[in-house]
N, C-alpha and C positions, 0 to 999 in steps of 0.2 A: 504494500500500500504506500500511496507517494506521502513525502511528508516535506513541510517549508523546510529549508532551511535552517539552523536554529537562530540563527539572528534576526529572520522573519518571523519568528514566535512571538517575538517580543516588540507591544504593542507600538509605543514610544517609534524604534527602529524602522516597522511598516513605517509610517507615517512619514518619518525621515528617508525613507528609500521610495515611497511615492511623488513626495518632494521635490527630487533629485530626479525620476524620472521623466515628470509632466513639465519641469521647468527647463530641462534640458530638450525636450521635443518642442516646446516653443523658440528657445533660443537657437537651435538649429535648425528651424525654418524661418528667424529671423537673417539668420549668416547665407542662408540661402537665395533666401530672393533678395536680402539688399544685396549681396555680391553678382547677381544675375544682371538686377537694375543698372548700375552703375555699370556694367560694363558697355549692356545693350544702349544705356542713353549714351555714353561716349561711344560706341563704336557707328553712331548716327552721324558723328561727325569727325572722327579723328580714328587712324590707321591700330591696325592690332596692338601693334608695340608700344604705341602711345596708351590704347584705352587698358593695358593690364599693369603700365605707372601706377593707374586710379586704384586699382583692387592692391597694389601694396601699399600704396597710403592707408589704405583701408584698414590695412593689417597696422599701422604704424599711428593712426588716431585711436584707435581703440588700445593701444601699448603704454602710450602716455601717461592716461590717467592709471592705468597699474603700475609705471616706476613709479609713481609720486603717493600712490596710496596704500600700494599694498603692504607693506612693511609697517607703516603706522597702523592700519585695519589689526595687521596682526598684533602688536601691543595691546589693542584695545580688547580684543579676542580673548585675549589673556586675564584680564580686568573686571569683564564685564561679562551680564549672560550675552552665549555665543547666540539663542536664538535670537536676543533681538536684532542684531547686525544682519542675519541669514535673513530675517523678515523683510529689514529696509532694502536690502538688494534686491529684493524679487519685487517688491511694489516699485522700484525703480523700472526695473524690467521691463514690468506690466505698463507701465505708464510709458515706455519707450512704446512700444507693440501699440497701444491705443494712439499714440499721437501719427503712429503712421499710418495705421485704418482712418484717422481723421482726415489727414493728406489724401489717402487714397481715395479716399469716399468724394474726396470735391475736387480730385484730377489736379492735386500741385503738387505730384512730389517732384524732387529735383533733386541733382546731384549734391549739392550744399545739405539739403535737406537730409539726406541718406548718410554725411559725413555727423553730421550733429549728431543724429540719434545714435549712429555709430560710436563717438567718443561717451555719450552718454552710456550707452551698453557696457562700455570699457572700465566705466565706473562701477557701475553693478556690479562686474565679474569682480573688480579688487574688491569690491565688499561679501563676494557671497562666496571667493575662495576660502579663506585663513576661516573664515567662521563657518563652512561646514566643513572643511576637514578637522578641526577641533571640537566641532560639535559631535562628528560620528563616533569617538571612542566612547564619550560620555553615554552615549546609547546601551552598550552591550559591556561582557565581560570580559575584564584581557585576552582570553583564552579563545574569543569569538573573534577578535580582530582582525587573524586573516581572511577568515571566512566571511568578516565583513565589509574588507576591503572591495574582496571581490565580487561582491553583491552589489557595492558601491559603483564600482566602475561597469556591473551588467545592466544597472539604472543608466548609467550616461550612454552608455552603448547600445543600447537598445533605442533607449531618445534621438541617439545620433543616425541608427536605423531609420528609425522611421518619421525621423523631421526633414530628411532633405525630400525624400520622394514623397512625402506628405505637400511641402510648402511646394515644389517643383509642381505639383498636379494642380492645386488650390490656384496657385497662381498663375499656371492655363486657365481657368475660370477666371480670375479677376486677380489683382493684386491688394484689391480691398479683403476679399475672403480668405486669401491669405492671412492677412495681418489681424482680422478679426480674429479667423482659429489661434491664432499666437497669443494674442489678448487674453485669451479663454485659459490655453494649459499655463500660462503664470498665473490668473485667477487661482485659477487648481491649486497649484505648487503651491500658490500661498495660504490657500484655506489650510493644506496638509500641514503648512509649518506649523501653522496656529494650534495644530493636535498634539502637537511635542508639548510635555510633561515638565516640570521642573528639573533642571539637568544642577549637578554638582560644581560650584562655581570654585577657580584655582585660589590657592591662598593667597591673602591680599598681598601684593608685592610692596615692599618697603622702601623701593628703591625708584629715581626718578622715569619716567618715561621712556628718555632720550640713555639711561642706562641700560634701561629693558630691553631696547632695540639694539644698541651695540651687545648686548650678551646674549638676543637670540643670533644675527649675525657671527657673533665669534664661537658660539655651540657649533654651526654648520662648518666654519673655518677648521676647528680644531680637527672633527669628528670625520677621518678622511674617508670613513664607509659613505656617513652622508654628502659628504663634500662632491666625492667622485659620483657617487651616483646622478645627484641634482642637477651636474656640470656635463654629466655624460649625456644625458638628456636634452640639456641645452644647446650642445652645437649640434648632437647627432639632427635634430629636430628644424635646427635653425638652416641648417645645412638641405637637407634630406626633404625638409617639410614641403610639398608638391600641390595641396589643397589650395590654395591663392592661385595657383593657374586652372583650375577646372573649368572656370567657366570659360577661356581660353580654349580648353581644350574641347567643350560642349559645342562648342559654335564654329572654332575654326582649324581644329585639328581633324578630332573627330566628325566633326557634322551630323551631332547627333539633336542638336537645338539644347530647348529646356527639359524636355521630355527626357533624355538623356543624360541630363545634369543631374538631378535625382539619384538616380542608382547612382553611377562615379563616386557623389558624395557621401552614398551611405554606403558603400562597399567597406573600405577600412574601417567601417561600423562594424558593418555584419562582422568579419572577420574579427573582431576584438571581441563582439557580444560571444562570441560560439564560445573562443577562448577563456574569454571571463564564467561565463557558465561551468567548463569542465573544472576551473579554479576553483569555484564554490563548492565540488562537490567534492575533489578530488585536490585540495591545496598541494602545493608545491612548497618542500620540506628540505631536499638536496641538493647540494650543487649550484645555491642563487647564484654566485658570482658568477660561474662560467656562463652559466644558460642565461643571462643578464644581457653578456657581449657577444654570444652569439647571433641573440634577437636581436643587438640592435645592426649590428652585420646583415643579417637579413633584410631590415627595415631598409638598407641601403641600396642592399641589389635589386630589393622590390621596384624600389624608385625609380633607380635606370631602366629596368622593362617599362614599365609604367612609360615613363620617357621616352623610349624611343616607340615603342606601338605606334602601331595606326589598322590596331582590328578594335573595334569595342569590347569583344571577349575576353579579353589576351589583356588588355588593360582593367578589365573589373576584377580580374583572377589576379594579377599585379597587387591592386587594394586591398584585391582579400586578403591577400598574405603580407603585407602588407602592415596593414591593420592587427591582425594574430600577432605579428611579431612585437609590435608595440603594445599590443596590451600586457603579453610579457612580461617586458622591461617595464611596464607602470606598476604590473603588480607588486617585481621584486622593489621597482625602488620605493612606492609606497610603503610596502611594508616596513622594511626596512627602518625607515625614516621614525614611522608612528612608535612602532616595536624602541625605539632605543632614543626616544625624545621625554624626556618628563613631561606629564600634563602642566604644570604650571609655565612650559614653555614650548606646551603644543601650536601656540598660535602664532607665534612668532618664527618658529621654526616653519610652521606650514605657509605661513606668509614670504619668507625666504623660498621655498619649495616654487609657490604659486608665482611669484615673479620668477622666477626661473624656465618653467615652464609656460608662461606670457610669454615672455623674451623670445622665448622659441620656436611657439605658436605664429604670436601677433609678429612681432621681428621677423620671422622667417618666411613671413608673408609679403614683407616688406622688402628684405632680401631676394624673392622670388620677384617681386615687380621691377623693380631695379635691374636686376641682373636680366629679365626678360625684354625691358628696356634698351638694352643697351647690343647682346648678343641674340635674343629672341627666348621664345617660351619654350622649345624644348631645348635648347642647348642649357637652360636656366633650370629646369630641371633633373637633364641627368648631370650634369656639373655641380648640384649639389646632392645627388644621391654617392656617386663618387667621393665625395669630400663628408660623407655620412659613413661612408667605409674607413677612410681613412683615420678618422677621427676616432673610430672604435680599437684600430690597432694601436691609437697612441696614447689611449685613455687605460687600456691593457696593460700596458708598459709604465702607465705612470702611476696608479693606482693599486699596488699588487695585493694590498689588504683586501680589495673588492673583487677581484680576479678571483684571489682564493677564498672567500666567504662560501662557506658548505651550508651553514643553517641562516635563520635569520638571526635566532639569537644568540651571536659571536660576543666572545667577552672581549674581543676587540673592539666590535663597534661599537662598546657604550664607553666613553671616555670619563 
């Protein structure tokens, strides 16, 4: 007989893993069609390599407001209850998603327009990183954590499934019904948060703010299992990361339109939800380090197929592995991180984590525009799937604590 998961037993945890999943399907069909928008309105009047400039800006206004906040989010993470930060970023969200059903509905959106709500979203994300990854442990029992993790990230993964080919379809009907449905799963998400329970607040720190933040910063510095992980993550990704060119690839590679943008973007979904499922049932115990850099080795050569295709097949098969191989590496270096972080500096630390992971995302999105700019969009892709390999042999090399990490709970990583 089937039975939850045991971190889905636990009421509190639903609620927090519903959360996570219906806000993540909004924001993923919001990345969807504004980055569709913006390209299709620039490519109305300006050549390929100019209108995929825009789609790294894109990536690079939404970056902004996470260098600048997300480090401070996390002190306050630390301080304060984490739900109520998780709450203000999704009613931010919500009200991003409502103001451009409002645009939509009366036929003005515009490029300017797509960039605001875009930096605006940016904001959200530093505020609803550090406080739900410091809110999840508070949920369950240590002993539940990896199996919470990866619940965690079957929630974002699934969302990420089924928000691009969700918003890609919606927005063949209309771009208003679009951003309506989007309105609605952050409604969701945020009704869910409001079901979370009283969580256990960290001891009151004694020490000034502006201290708190240099000693979650120097915990990552010292702790070279976290350091290397966080870092490896960061170029492989900044590098590697291929998703800013999609709708490049939707319209003038492939030739598949919008119809076709959809799947592409929820492919390394799919591949990470499968992943993350077999993680939930079936944790990974052995051998983190190695199988850490192998995935992200994979995640590189993925890229360059991906990159040079020009079947539609052959490139979704690309993302799906793609996608598998980074979810991976997200699980070990989640773990990792949670497992050997004290809660009174879960949010600081996860705030360091979360910009890093921006930086590599949104930055590498930005990097993708640029370099597509300059040599073109697939030479700007597999040149940095390339440089996503290379970056794993030298992270190997410099890192050997990480290399050799057998379990998660190494009495090395905890300094």
């Amino acid at each position: 007989m089937f039975r939850l998961p045991e971190p889905l037993r636990i009421p509190d945890y639903r609620a927090f893993w519903a959360a996570r999943l219906f806000a993540t399907v909004g924001g993923m069909m919001m990345v969807i069609v504004i980055g569709w928008q913006v390209y299709d309105i620039a490519r109305e009047s300006m050549p390929p390599r100019e209108a995929a400039l825009l789609l790294g800006y894109i990536g690079l206004v939404q970056f902004l407001p996470l260098l600048v906040l997300s480090l401070f989010i996390g002190v306050i993470a630390d301080r304060i209850d984490r739900r109520y930060i998780a709450r203000t970023a999704l009613a931010l969200e919500l009200g991003c998603a409502a103001a451009l059903a409002g645009l939509a509905i009366t036929d003005s959106i515009s490029i300017p327009a797509l960039f605001i709500v875009a930096a605006l979203l940016g904001v959200g994300r530093a505020l609803a990183g550090p406080s739900l990854a410091a809110l999840a442990p508070n949920l369950v029992p240590r002993s539940l954590l990896p199996s919470a993790i990866a619940l965690n990230s079957i929630a974002w993964q699934v969302g990420a499934v089924m928000g691009p080919p969700l918003g890609a379809f919606l927005y063949a009907a209309s771009a208003t019904t679009a951003y309506v449905s989007a309105t609605v799963m952050f409604a969701v998400a945020l009704i869910a948060l409001f079901r979370i329970g009283a969580v256990p607040l960290p001891a009151p720190s004694r020490i000034t703010p502006w201290r708190s933040l240099v000693e979650g910063l120097g915990y990552v510095r010292h702790n070279r299992i976290v350091l290397g992980a966080i870092s490896l993550d960061l170029f492989a990704v900044l590098l590697g990361g291929a998703t800013a060119m999609l709708p490049v690839y939707a319209r003038d590679v492939l030739m598949v339109g919008v119809e076709g943008l959809g799947p592409l973007r929820a492919a390394p979904a799919l591949g990470a939800a499968i992943t993350a499922l077999a993680l939930a049932f079936r944790p990974l115990s052995r051998h983190v380090g190695p199988v850490m850099f192998v995935c992200v080795g994979v995640f590189g050569v993925a890229t360059v197929v991906f990159g040079m295709s020009r079947s539609m097949p052959v490139s979704l098969a690309a993302l799906t592995i793609l996608g598998a191989a980074d979810m991976i590496s997200v699980y070990v270096r989640s773990s990792l991180i949670q497992l050997h972080t004290p809660d009174d500096m879960r949010g600081r630390v996860s705030s360091v984590s979360g910009l890093f992971i921006s930086a590599s995302n949104e930055l590498g999105e930005f990097r993708s525009g640029m370099t597509a700019a300059w040599v073109g969009p697939v030479e700007s892709v597999v040149v940095g799937g390339v440089g996503a390999v290379i970056v794993t042999g030298l992270w190997a090399w410099r890192f050997p604590s990480l290399r050799r990490a057998d379990r998660f709970d190494t009495a090395e990583a905890t300094p």
